[in-house]
C-alpha positions, 0 to 999 in steps of 0.5 A: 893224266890225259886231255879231258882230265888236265882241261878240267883242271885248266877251267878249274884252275881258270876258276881261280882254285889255287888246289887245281892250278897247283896240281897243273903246275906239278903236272909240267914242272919236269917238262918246264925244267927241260925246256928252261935248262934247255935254253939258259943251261944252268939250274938256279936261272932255269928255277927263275925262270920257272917261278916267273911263268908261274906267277904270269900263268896264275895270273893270266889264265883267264886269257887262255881261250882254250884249255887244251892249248895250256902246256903250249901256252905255257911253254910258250911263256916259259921260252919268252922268260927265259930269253928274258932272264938270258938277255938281262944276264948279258947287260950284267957282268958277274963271276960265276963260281963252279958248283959241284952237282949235289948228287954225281950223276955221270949221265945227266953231265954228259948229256948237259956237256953234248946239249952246250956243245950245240947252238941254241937253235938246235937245243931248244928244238932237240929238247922239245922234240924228244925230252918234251914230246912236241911234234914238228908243226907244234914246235914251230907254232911255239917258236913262230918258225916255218915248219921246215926251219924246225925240220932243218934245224932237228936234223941238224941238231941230230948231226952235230950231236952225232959229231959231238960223240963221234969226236969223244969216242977218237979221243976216247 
């Protein structure tokens, strides 16, 4: 689905017609899962997470001005739910138990183990950059950082992942 077709969608869905705003919601679920896993790497937080933007997306759309901006504005509440999630989980201890993946997939593992091994500030951008697709300046605007921190930290980001791999490889 293109521009023109997800903005009508958006003034639908601004319409209150739920068949629309599902629709759009179905549109973005992958993209919000990567971006929500990105930040609080775990699924059940990322599903929470995900649940909370909905209800604020539903019930805030009519604050959107422009309906091209939508899966910005989303990601955008989607980053602030998370933080959230994540900040609430600190001020509460609890046991996390060891879950093993539904369905072994040795890639997905892997790349989760490489994104953990870097800072938040570099996985939130390497995961909007390439699993998103957001350009430089359109990352920036959602995380409210210059353009040049974007650009810094992608390529740091870049570099520590070369070194995460690097050193499985001499361990190897």
């Amino acid at each position: 689905m293109q521009g023109r077709e997800t903005e009508k969608l958006v003034e639908k869905a601004k319409r209150k017609e739920p068949d629309a705003f599902t629709e759009l919601m179905q549109l973005y679920m992958k993209d919000m899962y990567k971006v929500a896993l990105a930040i609080l790497m775990n699924d059940e937080d990322a599903a929470d997470a995900i649940q909370d933007t909905i209800l604020v997306c539903w019930e805030k759309l009519d604050t959107l001005k422009y309906p091209r901006y939508f899966k910005t504005w989303m990601t955008r509440i989607l980053i602030h739910k998370c933080y959230k999630l994540r900040k609430e989980a600190r001020n509460v201890e609890r046991l996390e138990e060891y879950e093993e993946p539904a369905v072994y997939d040795e890639y997905k593992i892997e790349l989760m183990e490489a994104l953990a091994s870097l800072d938040e500030k570099y996985r939130i951008i390497m995961t909007l950059f390439y699993s998103e697709g957001y350009h430089i300046h359109e990352i920036a605007e959602i995380l409210k950082i210059p353009k040049s921190t974007v650009q810094t930290r992608l390529s740091r980001g870049r570099a520590k992942l070369a070194g995460y791999y690097c050193e499985l490889e001499r361990k190897g």
